[in-house]
C-alpha positions as CSV (number, residue, x, y, z in Angstrom):
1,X,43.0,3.6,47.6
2,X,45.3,0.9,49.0
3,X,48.5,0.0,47.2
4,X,50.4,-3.1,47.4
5,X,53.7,-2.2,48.5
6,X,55.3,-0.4,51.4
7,X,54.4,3.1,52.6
8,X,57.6,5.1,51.6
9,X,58.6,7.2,54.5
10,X,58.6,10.6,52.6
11,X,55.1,11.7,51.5
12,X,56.3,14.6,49.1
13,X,59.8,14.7,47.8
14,X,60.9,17.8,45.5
15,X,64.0,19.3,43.7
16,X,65.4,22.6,43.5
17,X,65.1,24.0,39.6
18,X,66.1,27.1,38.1
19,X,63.5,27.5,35.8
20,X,63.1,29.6,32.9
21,X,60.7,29.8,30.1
22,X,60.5,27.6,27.5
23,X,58.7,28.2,24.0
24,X,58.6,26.9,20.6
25,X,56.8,25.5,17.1
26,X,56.7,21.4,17.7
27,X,57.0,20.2,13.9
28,X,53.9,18.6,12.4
29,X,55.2,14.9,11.6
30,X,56.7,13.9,14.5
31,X,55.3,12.5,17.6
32,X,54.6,14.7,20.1
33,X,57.0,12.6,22.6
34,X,59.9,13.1,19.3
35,X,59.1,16.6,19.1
36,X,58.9,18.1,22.9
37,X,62.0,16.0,23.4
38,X,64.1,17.9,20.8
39,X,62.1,21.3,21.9
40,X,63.4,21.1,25.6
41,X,66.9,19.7,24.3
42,X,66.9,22.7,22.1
43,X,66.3,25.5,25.3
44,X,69.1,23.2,27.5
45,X,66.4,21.7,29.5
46,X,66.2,18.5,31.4
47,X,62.9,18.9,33.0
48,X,60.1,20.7,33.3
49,X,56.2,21.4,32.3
50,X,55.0,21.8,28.9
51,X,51.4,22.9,27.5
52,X,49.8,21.5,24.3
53,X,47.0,23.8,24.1
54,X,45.8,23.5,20.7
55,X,48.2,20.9,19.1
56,X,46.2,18.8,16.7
57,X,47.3,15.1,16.2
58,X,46.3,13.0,13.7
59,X,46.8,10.0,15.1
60,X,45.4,11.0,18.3
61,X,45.9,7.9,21.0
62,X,45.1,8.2,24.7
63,X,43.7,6.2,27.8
64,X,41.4,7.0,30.5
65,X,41.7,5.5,33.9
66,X,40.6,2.3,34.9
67,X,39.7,-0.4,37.8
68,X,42.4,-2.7,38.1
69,X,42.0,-6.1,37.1
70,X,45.6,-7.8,37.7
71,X,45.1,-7.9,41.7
72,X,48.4,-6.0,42.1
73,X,47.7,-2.0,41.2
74,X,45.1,0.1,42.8
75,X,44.0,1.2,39.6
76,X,45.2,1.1,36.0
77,X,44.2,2.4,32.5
78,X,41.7,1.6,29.8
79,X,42.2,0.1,26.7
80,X,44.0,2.7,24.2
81,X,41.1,5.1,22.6
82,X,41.6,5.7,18.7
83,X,39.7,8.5,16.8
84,X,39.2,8.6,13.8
85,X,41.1,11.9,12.1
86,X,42.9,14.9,13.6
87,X,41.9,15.9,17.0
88,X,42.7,19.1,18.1
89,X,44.0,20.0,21.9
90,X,42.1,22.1,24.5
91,X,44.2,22.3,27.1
92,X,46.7,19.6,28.4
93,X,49.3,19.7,30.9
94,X,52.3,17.9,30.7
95,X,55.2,17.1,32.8
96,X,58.4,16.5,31.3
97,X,61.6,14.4,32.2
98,X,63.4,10.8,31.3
99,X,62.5,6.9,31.0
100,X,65.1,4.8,30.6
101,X,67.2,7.0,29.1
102,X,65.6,8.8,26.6
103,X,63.3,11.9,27.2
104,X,59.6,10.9,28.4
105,X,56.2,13.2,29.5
106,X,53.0,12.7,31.2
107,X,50.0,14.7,29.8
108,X,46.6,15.4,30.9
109,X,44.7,16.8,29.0
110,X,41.1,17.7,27.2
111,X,40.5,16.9,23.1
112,X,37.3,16.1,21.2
113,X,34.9,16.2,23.8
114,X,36.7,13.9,26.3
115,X,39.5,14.1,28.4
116,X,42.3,11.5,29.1
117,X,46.1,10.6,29.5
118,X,47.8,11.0,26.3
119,X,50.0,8.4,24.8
120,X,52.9,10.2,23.4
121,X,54.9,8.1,21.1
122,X,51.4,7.0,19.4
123,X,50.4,10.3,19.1
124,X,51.7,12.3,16.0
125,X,51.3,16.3,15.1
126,X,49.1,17.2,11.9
127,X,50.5,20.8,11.8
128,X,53.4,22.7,13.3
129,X,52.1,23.5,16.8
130,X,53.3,26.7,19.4
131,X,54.0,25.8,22.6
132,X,55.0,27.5,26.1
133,X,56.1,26.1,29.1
134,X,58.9,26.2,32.2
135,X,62.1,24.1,31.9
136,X,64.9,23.8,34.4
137,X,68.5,22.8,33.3
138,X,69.1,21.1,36.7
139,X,66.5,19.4,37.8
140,X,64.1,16.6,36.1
141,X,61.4,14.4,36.5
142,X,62.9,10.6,36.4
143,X,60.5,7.4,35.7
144,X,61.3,5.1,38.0
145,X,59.9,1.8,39.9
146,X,57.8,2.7,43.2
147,X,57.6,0.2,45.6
148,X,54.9,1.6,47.1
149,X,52.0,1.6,44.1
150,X,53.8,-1.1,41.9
151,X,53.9,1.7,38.9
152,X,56.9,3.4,37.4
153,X,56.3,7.0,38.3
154,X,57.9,10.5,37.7
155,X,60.2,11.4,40.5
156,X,62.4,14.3,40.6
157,X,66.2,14.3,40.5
158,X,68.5,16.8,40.2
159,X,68.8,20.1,41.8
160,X,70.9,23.1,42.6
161,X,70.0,26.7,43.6
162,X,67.4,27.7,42.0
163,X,64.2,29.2,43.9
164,X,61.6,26.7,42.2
165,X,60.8,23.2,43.2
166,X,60.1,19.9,41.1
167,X,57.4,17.9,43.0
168,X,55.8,14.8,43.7
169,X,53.3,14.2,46.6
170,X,52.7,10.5,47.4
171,X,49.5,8.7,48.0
172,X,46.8,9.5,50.6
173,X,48.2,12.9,51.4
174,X,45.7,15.8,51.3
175,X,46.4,17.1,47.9
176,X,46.0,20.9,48.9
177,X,47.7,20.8,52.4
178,X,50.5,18.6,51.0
179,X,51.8,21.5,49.0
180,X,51.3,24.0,51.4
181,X,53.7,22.0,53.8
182,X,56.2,21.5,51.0
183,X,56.2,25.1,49.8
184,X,56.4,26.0,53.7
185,X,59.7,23.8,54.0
186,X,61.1,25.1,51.2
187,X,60.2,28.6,52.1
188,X,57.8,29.6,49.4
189,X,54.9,31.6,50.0
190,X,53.4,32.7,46.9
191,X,53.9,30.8,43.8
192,X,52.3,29.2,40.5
193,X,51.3,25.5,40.7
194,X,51.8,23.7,37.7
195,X,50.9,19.6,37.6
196,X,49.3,16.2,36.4
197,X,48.2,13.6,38.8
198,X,45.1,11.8,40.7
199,X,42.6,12.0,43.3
200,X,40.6,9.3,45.4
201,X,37.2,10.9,45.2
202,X,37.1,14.4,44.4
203,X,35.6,16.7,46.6
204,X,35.5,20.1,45.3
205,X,35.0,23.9,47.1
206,X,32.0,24.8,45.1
207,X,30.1,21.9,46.6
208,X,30.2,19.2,44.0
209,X,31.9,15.7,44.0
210,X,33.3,13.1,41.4
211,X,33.0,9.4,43.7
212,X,35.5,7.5,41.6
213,X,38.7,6.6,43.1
214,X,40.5,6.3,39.9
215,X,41.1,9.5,38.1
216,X,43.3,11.6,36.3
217,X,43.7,15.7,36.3
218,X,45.5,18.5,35.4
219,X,46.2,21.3,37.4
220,X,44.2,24.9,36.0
221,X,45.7,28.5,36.9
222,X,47.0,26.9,40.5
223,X,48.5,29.6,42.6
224,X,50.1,29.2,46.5
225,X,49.2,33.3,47.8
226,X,50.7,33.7,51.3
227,X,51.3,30.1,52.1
228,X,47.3,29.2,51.3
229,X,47.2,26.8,47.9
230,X,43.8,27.2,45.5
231,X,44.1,24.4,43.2
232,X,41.0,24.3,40.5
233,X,41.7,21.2,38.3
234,X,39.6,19.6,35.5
235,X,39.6,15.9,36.0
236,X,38.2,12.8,34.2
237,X,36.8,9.9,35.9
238,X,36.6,6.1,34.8
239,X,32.9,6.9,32.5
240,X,35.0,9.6,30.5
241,X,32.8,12.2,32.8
242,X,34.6,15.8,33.0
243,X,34.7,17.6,36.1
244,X,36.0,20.9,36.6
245,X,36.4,23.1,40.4
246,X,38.6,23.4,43.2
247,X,39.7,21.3,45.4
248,X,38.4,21.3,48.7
249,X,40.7,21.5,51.6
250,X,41.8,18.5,53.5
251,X,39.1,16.0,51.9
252,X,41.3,14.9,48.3
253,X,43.5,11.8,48.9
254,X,46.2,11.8,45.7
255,X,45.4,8.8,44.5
256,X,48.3,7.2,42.9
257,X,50.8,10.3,42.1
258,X,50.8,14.2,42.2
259,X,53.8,16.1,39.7
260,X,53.7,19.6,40.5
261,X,55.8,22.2,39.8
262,X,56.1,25.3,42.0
263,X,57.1,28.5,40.4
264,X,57.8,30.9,42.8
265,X,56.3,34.0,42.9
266,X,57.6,36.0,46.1
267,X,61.3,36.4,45.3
């Protein structure tokens, strides 16, 4: 995947977080942007991850990924995809920080037989929905301008003490040997990996492949044991086609952006 602007010198960047648990009921009624918002304002959170498994959302609105067409970005997104009715969630990850002031996420995730990137100030909950995830006071995921893709990305900001990490790998970097380095630096060895982001033409451990470069996934049960990452992800391709496996070691180029966050395991 080539991007239009500058290769930034840093290929991951990441912030310390103390993270702790987060859980609550996200009120049917308001958007799922509204309502995850006030959740992690609730628990003293700035940042975090956050998953919608089975949160049904009537309207439903979400985008899959897309060729480019403006001759600027590497790849972009699809027209905005509208069911009819409530659509319940399977499983969808999403990372959690600021825009412009005001609290923002990024969610992958699977509903009604498809999988995409959620839209959440479109989409609205039809019933009072529990939800887990991991917050940090101190640290955050920011969206800001990146020079390098042309996008406004998540970015984290923030830190302090804490043993966890807030992540973001850059473009081309090996998706599974990028972490392990970062971890390494940061001197994790055993941890949870928790993420959104995309891969340039999946190759996966179990022998199959998804040959599109634009693509957007969601980390599933990741874990770092002894400084070695196993990263299954389910991922959906530019046809709507669903593929699920791990990722095969030093063959899967993050495409445009990789959010992880690492919760550490081994102290």
């Amino acid at each position: 995947m080539i991007h239009p602007g500058p290769r930034a010198t840093a290929r991951a960047v990441a912030a310390r977080a103390s993270l702790r648990p987060v859980a609550g009921v996200l009120p049917a009624g308001r958007t799922v942007m509204a309502a995850v918002g006030q959740l992690f304002a609730a628990q003293g959170c700035k940042g975090g991850v956050l998953w919608l498994d089975g949160a049904v959302c009537d309207p439903m609105r979400f985008v899959l990924p897309a060729p480019s067409a403006d001759g600027i970005h590497a790849a972009w997104y699809s027209d905005t995809h509208a069911p009819d009715g409530p659509v319940a969630i399977g499983h969808a990850t999403a990372t959690v920080g600021w825009k412009d002031g005001a609290p923002f996420l990024h969610c992958h995730g699977t509903w009604g037989g498809t999988m995409g990137h959620l839209l959440p100030l479109d989409s609205v909950l039809a019933a009072d929905a529990p939800v887990a995830g991991i917050g940090a006071p101190d640290a955050w995921f920011e969206a800001l301008p990146d020079a390098e893709t042309a996008f406004t990305l998540f970015t984290p900001r923030g830190g302090g003490t804490g043993t966890g990490l807030l992540a973001r790998v850059l473009p081309g970097e090996d998706a599974v040997t990028a972490i392990e380095t970062l971890a390494a630096r940061h001197g994790i060895a055993d941890a949870r990996l928790h993420g959104v982001g995309s891969i340039d033409h999946i190759r996966f451990a179990e022998g199959h492949r998804m040959d599109c470069h634009a693509t957007e996934l969601r980390l599933d049960r990741a874990t770092l044991a002894q400084g070695r990452a196993t990263i299954p992800v389910e991922v959906v391709d530019i046809a709507g086609t669903i593929m699920r496996g791990t990722l095969e070691r030093g063959t899967n180029p993050v495409g445009v952006t990789l959010e992880l966050l690492i919760e550490r395991t081994d102290s």
